[in-house]
Every structure is written in structure tokens, then in C-alpha cells.
C-alpha positions, -999 to 999 in steps of 0.1 A, spaced: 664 -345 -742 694 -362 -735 703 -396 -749 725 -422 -732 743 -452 -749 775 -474 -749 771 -464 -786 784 -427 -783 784 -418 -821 747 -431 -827 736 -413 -796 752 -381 -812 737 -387 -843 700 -396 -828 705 -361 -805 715 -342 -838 686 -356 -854 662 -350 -829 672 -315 -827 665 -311 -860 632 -324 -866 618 -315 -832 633 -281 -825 641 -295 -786 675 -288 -773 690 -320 -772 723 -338 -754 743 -370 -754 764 -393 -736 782 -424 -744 780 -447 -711 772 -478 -699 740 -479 -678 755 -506 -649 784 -480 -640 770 -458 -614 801 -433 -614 795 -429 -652 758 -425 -644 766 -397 -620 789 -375 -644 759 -380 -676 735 -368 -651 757 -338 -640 764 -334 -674 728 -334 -687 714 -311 -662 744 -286 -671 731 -289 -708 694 -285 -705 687 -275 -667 659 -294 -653 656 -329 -660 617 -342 -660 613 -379 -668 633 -410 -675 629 -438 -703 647 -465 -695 655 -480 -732 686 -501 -724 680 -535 -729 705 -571 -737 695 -605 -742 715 -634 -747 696 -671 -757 708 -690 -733 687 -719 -713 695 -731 -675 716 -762 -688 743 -736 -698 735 -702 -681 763 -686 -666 766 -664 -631 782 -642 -657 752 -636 -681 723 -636 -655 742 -604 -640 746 -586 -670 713 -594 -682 701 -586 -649 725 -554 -647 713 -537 -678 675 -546 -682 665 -540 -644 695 -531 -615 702 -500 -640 666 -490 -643 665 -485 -601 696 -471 -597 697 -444 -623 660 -438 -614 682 -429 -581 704 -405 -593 676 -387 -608 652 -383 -580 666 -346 -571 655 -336 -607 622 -352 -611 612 -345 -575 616 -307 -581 602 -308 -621 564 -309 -620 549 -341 -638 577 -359 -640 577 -395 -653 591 -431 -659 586 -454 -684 603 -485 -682 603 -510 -709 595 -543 -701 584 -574 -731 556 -598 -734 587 -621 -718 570 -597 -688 541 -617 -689 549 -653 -702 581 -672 -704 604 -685 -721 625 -715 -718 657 -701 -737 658 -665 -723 654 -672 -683 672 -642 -673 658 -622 -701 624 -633 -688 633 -627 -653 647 -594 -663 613 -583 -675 593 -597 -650 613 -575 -626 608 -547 -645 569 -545 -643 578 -553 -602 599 -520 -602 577 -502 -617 546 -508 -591 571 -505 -561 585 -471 -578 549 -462 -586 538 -464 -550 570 -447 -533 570 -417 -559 534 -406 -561 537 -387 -532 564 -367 -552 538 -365 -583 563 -390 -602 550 -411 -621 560 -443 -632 547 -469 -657 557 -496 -678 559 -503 -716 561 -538 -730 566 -545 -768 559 -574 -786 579 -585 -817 593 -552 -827 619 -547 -856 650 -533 -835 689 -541 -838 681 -568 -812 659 -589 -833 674 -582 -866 692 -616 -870 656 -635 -867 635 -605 -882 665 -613 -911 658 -650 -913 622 -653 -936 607 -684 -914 610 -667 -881 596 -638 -891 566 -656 -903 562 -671 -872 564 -638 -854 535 -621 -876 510 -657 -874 512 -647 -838 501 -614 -842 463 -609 -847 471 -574 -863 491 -595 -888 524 -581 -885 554 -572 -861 557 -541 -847 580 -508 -859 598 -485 -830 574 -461 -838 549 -481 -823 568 -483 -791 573 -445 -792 540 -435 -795 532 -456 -763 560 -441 -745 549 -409 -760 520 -410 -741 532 -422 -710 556 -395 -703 529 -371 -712 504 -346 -690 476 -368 -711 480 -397 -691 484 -375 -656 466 -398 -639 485 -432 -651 508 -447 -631 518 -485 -616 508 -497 -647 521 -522 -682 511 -512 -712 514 -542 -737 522 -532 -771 523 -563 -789 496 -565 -820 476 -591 -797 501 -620 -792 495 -625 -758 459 -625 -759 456 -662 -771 469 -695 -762 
């Protein structure tokens, strides 16, 4: 497994970890997504470490609150860069390895912002919208190949991202009322989608969004 991040020590340490608990042979890279040169050498670099690489999980994600009365050029590209541009063109540099590894997959991970909107986040939302677009187009273009390519999108989920309003008591609240489970989601919850996903038990998934949300976007 090989981790990618602008965060090169907590890649290291999630690769060291991983190793550890999972007895996988692990590698890591600190990069940033949107620079295909730097996507070119941590590809080169991953398949030195482990040989063949067989799936992709597009993680890398930004989101700035930010409604069209003051969006910039400036943050709709790098929202746009990271969340979706990055997922197609590393996807790219990857098709060599996952054409010749059989069962290869993609998981993308898109939001419930890929099914509603919001009127603060528009390139977040358009971001994620795209993402569940890439993923049918990929899904159609690299079945042939026996690639397979799907979509995860999490709800409220306790990440770095949303720490600052998972930290503030009221929004949290609000977050779990939503929720007909009656909570907000842990990355576990995520991982176990993903999990699946990139696994032989869902050989015959692909072109599809899995919502992983507790049930907030199944009411009003």
C-alpha cells in the first residue's frame, strides 16, 4: 500500500502503522495531488517499492466556505484541482498498472454535497458532483480493462476537515438531528465502504455511489 499526502510525516507514520497491524508491505510519499510531475515520480516510486500496483483511492479532498458573492477564480481551481482534476489525472498515470493487475479498482470519494447542494460550498458541491460524473465515464471506458471504478460518498464524518464544527457543541448537534442513525459518522465507517469497494466481493460493482451517510439524505 502506498500512501500519498502533502503531509509527508503523517503519511509515514499511517504507512508504519499500517505495516504493523496489517502485515502488508507498505510505502509513502509526500506530494501534492494537482502536480502531475510529482504524481509521475510517487508512481515510479511506488511501483519500485511494492511491484504491481492494483487499485486507487482517491482520498484527497479541500474545501473552503465560500459563497458566489465572494468566490474567487483562485479557490474554484484548487477546489476543483484537488477534489476532481487530480482524481482523472492520476487515475492516468496509473492505467499501465491497473490494466495489467487483475481486479483492479477505484474508489473515489465523493459527499452527500454529491447529491444536494449547498449554497456556501459551490465549488465544493461542484467538486463532488463531478466526482460521481468521473466515476460513471471511468466506469464505462475501463470495464473493458476489468477496472473497476466506483464512488464513495460520506456523510457528516469526524475528519481533520470538519473538526472546527465537529468542535463547536451546536453544530454538532445539528449534524447528528439529521442523521436517522442518531450520530455522525467515524472514518472507519468510510473504510469499511471503501473496504468493500476495492475488494473481489463486490466484482461485479462498478459505475456506482455508495452513500455512507447514517440516512441524512433520505428526508427532506
Amino acid at each position: 500500500m502506498s500512501l500519498w499526502d502533502l503531509n509527508s510525516e503523517g503519511a509515514a507514520e499511517a504507512a508504519t502503522s499500517i505495516a504493523a497491524d496489517c502485515g502488508v508491505a507498505t510505502h509513502s510519499v509526500g506530494l501534492d495531488v494537482t502536480d502531475s510531475a510529482a504524481v509521475a515520480d510517487a508512481v515510479t516510486s511506488a511501483r519500485e517499492a511494492l511491484g504491481s500496483i492494483g487499485g486507487l483511492v482517491h482520498a484527497a479532498g479541500i474545501v473552503t466556505a465560500m459563497d458566489i458573492d465572494r468566490l474567487t477564480e483562485k479557490i474554484w481551481d484548487a477546489v476543483l484541482g484537488v477534489n476532481l482534476r487530480a482524481e482523472v489525472f492520476v487515475a492516468k498515470a496509473l492505467l499501465g498498472d491497473l490494466r495489467s493487475h487483475e481486479g483492479s479498482a477505484i474508489v473515489g470519494i465523493g459527499s452527500i454535497m454529491s447529491v444536494v447542494g449547498s449554497a456556501t460550498i459551490p465549488s465544493y458541491t461542484a467538486s463532488k458532483h463531478g466526482v460521481v460524473g468521473v466515476t460513471k465515464s471511468l466506469a464505462n471506458y475501463l470495464g473493458p480493462d476489468g477496472i473497476r471504478v466506483n464512488a464513495v460518498c460520506p456523510g457528516y464524518i469526524e475528519t481533520p476537515m470538519t473538526a472546527q464544527m465537529m468542535a463547536d457543541a451546536p453544530s454538532k448537534a445539528a449534524c447528528v438531528e439529521k442523521s436517522p442513525l442518531g450520530r455522525v459518522g467515524a472514518p472507519e465507517d468510510i473504510a469499511n465502504a471503501v473496504r468493500f469497494l476495492m475488494s473481489d466481493e463486490a466484482g461485479f460493482v462498478t459505475g456506482t455511489t455508495l452513500i455512507v451517510d447514517g440516512g441524512v439524505t433520505s428526508h427532506d
